[in-house]
C-alpha positions as a LaTeX table, in Angstrom:
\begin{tabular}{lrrr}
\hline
Residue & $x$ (\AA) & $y$ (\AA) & $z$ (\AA) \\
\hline
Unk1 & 35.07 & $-135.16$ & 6.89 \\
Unk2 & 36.09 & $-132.61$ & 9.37 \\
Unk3 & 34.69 & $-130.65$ & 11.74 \\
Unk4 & 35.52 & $-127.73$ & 13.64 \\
Unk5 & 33.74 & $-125.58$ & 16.13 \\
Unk6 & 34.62 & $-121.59$ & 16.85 \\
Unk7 & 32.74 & $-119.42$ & 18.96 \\
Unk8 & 32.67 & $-115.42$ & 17.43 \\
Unk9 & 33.58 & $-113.50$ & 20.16 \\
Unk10 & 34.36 & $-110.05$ & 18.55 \\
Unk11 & 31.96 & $-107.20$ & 18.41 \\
Unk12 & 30.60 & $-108.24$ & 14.83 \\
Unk13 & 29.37 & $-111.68$ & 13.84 \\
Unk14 & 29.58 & $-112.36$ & 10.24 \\
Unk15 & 27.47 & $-109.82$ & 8.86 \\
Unk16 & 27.16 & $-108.97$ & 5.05 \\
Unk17 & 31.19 & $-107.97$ & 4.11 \\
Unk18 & 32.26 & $-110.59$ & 5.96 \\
Unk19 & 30.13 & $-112.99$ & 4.72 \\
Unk20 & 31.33 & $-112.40$ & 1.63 \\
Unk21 & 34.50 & $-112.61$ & 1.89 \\
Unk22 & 33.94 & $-116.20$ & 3.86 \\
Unk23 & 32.41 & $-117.17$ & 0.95 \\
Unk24 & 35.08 & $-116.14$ & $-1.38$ \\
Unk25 & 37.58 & $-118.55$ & 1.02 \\
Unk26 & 35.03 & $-121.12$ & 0.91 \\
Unk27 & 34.43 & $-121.15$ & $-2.62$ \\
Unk28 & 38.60 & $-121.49$ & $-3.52$ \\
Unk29 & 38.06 & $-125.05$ & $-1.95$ \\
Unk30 & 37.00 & $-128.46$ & $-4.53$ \\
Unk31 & 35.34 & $-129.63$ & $-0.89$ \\
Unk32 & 32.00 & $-129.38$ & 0.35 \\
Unk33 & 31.83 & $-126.91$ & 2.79 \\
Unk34 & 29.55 & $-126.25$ & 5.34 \\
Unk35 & 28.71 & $-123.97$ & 8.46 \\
Unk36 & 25.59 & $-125.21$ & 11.08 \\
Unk37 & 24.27 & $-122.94$ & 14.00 \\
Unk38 & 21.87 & $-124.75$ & 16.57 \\
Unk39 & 21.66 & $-127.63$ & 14.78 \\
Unk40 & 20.69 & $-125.59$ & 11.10 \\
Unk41 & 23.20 & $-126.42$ & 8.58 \\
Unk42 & 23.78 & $-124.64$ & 5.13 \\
Unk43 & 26.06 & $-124.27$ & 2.35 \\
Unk44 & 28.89 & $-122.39$ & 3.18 \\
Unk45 & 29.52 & $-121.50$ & $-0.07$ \\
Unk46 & 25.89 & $-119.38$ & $-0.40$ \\
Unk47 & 25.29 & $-115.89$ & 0.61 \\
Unk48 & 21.65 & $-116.36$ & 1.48 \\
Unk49 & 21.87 & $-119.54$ & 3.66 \\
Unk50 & 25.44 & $-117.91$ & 4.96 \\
Unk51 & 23.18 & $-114.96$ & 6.24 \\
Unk52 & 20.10 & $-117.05$ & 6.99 \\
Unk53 & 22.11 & $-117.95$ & 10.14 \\
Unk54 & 21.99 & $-114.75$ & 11.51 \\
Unk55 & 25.34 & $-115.64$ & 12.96 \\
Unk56 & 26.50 & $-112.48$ & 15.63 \\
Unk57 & 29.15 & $-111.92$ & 18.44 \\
Unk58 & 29.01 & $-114.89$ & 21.36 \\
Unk59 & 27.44 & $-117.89$ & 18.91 \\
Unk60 & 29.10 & $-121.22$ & 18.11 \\
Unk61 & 29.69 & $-122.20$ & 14.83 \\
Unk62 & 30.68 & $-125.08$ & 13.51 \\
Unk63 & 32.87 & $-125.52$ & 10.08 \\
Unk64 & 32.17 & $-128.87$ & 8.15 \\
Unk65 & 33.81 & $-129.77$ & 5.20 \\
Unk66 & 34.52 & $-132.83$ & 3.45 \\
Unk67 & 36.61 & $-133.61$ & $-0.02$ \\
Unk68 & 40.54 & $-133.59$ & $-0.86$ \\
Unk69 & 41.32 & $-129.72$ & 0.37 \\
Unk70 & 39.15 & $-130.26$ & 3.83 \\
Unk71 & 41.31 & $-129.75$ & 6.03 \\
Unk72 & 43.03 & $-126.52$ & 4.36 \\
Unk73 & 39.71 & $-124.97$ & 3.84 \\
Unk74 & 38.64 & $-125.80$ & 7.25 \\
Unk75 & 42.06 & $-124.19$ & 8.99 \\
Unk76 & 41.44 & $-121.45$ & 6.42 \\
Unk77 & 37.63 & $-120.62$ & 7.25 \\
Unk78 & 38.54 & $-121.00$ & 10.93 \\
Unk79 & 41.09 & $-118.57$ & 10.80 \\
Unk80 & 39.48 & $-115.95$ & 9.09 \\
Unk81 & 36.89 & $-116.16$ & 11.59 \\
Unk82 & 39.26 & $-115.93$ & 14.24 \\
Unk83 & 40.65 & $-112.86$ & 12.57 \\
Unk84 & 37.09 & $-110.75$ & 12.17 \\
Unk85 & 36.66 & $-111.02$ & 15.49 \\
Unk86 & 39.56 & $-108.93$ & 16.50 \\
Unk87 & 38.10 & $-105.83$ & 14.39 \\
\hline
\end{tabular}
């Protein structure tokens, strides 16, 4: 299992569009893949629990995912994240 934490420090967190396309990433991966916010994990892979986070600008995330592609989808997810920030 691996973890990674990123804090979103551009001027959108990951609202709808984004989202989706996160999930797209996420979903390309065989792993289990999570993302948890204070402490609230869900499925990184679902819209709903995805946007259930209410995830905006200035909060730490923190990727989880665990299987044979982990650590791809993990630099992956973290650098998409990375890159919405800077829009």
């Amino acid at each position: 299992m691996i973890t990674r934490e990123i804090t979103l420090t551009g001027r959108q967190g990951l609202v709808s569009k984004p989202a989706a396309i996160f999930i797209q990433k996420a979903s390309n991966y065989k792993s289990s893949i999570w993302i948890e916010k204070n402490e609230r994990r869900v499925n990184a892979k679902s819209l709903l629990g995805l946007l259930s986070l209410g995830i905006e600008n200035g909060n730490k995330v923190t990727i989880i995912a665990e299987g044979e592609d982990e650590q791809f989808a993990v630099n992956e997810l973290e650098e998409y994240l990375k890159a919405i920030d800077q829009t």
